[in-house]
N, C-alpha and C positions, 0 to 999 in steps of 0.2 A: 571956077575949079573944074578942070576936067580928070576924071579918072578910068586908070588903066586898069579894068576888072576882069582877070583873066582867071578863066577854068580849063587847066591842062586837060585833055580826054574828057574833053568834058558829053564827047560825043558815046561815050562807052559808061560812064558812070553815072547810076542813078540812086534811089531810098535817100534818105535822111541829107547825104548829101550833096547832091541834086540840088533837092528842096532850098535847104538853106544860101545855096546859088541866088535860085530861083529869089527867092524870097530877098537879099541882100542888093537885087538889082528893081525888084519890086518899089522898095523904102529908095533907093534912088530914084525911081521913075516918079513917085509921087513928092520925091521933094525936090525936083525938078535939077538933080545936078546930071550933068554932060557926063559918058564915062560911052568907053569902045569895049569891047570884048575883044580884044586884038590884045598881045603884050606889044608893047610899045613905050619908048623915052620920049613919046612925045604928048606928056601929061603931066600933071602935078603930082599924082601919086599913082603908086604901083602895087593894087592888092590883087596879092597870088591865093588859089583856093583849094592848088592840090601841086605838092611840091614834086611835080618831075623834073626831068633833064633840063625842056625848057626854061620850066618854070624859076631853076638855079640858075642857068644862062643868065635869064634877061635880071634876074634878082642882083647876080654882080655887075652887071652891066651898068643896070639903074644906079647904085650903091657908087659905082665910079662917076655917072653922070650927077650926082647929084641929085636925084630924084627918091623920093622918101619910099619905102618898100613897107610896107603892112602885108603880113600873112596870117589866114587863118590857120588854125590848128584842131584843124575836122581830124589829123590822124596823129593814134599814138600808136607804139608798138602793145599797147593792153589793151586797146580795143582792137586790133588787128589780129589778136589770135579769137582760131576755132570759127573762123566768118569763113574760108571756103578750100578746097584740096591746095595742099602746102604752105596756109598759114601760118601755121604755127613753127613751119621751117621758115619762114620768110622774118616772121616777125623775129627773126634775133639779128641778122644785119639790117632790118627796119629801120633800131633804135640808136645806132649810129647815124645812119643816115639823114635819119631826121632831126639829130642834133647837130651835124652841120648845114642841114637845109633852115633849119629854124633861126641858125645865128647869123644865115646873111640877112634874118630881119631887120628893122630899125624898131619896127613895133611888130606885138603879137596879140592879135585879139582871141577870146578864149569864148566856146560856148557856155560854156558851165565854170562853178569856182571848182568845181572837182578836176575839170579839164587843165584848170588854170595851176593847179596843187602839184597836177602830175608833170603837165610841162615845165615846172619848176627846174627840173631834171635833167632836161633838155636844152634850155640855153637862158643867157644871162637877160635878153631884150626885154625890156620896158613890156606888162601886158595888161590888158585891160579885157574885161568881163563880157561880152553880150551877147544874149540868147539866139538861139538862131532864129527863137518866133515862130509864129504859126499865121496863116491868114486864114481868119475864120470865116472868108465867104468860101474858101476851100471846102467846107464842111457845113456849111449853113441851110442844107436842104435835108438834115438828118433826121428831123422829125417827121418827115412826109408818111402817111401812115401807107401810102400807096406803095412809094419804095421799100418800106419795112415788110409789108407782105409780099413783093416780090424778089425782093431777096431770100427771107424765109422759105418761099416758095421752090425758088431755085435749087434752095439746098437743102432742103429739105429739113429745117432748120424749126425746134418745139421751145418756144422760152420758156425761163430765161437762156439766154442764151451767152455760153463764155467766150468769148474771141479775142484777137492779135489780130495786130494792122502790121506789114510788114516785111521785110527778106526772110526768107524762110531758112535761119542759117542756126547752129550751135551754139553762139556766142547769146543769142538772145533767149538763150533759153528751151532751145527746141525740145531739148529731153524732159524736163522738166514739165512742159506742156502735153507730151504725147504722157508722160507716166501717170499724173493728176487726171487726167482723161480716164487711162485705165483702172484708177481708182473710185471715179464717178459716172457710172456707167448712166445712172437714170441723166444726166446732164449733155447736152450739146455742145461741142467744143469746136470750133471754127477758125483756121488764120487764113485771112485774106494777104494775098501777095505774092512775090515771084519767089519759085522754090529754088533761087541763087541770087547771090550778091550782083550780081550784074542782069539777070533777065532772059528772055530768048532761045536766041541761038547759041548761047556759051552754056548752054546748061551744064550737059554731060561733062565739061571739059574740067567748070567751076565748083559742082556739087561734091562734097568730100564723102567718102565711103559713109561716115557715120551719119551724117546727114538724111544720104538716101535710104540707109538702114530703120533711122527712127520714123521715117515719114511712111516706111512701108511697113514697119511693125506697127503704127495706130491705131486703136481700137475702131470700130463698126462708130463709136460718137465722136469721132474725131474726123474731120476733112480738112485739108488743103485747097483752097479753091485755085493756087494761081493768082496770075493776073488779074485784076477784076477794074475795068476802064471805069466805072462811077464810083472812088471809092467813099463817096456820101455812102451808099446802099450798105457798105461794109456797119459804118457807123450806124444806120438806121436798123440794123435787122440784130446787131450785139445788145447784149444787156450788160453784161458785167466784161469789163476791161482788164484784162488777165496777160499783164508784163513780168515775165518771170525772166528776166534780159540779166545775164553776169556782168555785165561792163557795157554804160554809155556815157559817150561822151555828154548830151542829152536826152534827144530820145523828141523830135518832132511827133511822133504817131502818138507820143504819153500825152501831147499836150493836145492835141486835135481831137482827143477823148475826151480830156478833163474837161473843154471848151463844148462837148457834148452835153455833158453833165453824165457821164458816166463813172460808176463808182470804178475804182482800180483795186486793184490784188496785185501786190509788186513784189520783186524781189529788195530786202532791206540793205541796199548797196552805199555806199559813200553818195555817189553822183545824187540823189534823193535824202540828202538830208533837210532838203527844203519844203519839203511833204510831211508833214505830221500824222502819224500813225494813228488812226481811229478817228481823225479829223475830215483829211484829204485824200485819205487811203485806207488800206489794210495792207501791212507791210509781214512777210515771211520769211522763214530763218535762208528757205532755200530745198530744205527737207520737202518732200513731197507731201507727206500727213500736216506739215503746217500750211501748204497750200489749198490742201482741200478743207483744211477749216475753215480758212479765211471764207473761200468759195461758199461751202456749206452756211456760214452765217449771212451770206450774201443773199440767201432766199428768200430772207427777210425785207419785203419790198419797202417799208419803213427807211431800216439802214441804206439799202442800194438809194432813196433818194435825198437823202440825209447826208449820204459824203458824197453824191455826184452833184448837188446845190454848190456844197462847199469848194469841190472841186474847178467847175466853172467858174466860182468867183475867183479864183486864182489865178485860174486859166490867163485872164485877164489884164494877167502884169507882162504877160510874154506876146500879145497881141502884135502885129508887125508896128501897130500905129504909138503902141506905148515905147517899143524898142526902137523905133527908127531914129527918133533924135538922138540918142546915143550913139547910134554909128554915125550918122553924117557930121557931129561933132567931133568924131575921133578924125574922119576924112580934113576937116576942116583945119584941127588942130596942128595935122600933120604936113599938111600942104602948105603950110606958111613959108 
């Protein structure tokens, strides 16, 4: 079986879906199936990872050849608003769009059942469930007490300490982060990551006015670090996992936490109904004062390791090695 696993722009886009790329050609390499990053009819199967122009091209092309088309469904138009300048104008011809991008599927693999609920919406093709996983040798050097003190170090950082792993955008909660901060002032507040959905050099172009507004009104306990090239260091220097995100499709960074064993403070969204509240988490209305409850009980070094035990142990079901037979069987099934 050889497959055709193509990521449109894959040279421009990074965060979560990126990763789940990364990670989807990973669980191939270790189960030894043949696949080009090229699109190409010259394969058994054709899975597309970000539906552009191309990516429709070769989709009907395949479709006419006879060649089975799998796409994931990393995008909706409700996760696509408030992520960076003209989202939210983009994201209403998005939803068109991605309803006839998604129909030249034959299959459609979904990250989440949340993701799979909404693509409902979207088009009629056969879909199936599978996470996008996490690889936890990605993050397996988090306990180092060395890189814990120098990241602390770095940033000057007093535990406990609250942090975000992540694109520094609206959609995941920005506001909601900087305002919780200004409500807890004795507390540390940290998000590691790029302060736009793309990185770099597209900053000024990507970053939406409200964006660079909240990141510059932060209080004195609140920093942005940016980029940060070791993001074990992110994990090793945080104490408490603070996702206050309106809409994910999953959410890789939730799960490279939980695999931490760090406790979370989330926002109580659909996509997280697989998380049990006081168990796995501490789940919030959204209100800022329920955020800093959650927080505020989170002092309690007892609780913080009581639902980051629990959390790990879940972590667990989404490990690359637990999910990978799941996809190389849906490759399998399709390729026939």
């Amino acid at each position: 079986m050889k497959v055709s696993h193509y990521f449109e722009w894959e040279e421009y886009i990074t965060g979560g879906h990126a990763q789940s790329v990364d990670n989807q050609r990973k669980i191939m390499d270790r189960h030894g199936v043949e696949y080009t990053t090229r699109p190409t009819l010259d394969a058994d199967l054709l899975h597309l990872n970000n539906m552009g122009p191309k990516s429709l091209y070769y989709a009907k092309q395949a479709r006419r050849a006879d060649v089975p088309v799998l796409v994931h469904t990393h995008q909706t138009a409700e996760d696509f608003e408030e992520s960076f300048a003209f989202s939210n104008l983009l994201a209403k011809p998005m939803k068109p769009y991605l309803r006839y991008a998604y129909s030249l599927a034959d299959h459609l693999v979904c990250p989440s059942e949340y993701n799979r609920r909404v693509v409902e919406e979207y088009a009629d093709a056969p879909k199936t469930v599978i996470s996008n996983g996490f690889d936890p040798e990605k993050v397996e050097g988090y306990d180092d007490e060395d890189l814990r003190e120098t990241y602390l170090d770095r940033y000057d950082l007093d535990p406990p300490v609250v942090f975000n792993v992540g694109h520094v955008i609206k959609r995941k909660g920005l506001e909601a982060f900087v305002e919780t901060a200004h409500e807890m002032p004795e507390l540390d507040f940290v998000w590691f990551g790029y302060l736009n959905p793309a990185g770099g050099e597209l900053d000024r172009f990507l970053k939406s006015r409200d964006t660079k507004r909240l990141v510059e009104s932060a209080p004195d306990n609140c920093q942005f670090t940016g980029y940060v090239e070791d993001i074990e260091g992110a994990f090793a220097a945080g104490d408490v996992f603070f996702w206050p995100s309106k809409n994910e499709n999953e959410g890789i960074a939730l799960l490279e936490a939980m695999s931490c064993g760090k406790p979370l403070v989330i926002r109580d969204i659909p996509t997280y109904d697989w998380l049990d509240d006081g168990t796995h988490c501490l789940k919030a209305s959204g209100a800022v004062g329920d955020f800093a409850a959650s927080l505020d009980r989170l002092r309690d070094l007892d609780l913080r390791e009581q639902l980051g035990h629990a959390a790990a142990e879940k972590s667990r079901e989404f490990e690359l090695d637990a999910i990978g037979d799941d996809l190389v069987s849906l490759y399998r099934e399709l390729a026939r």
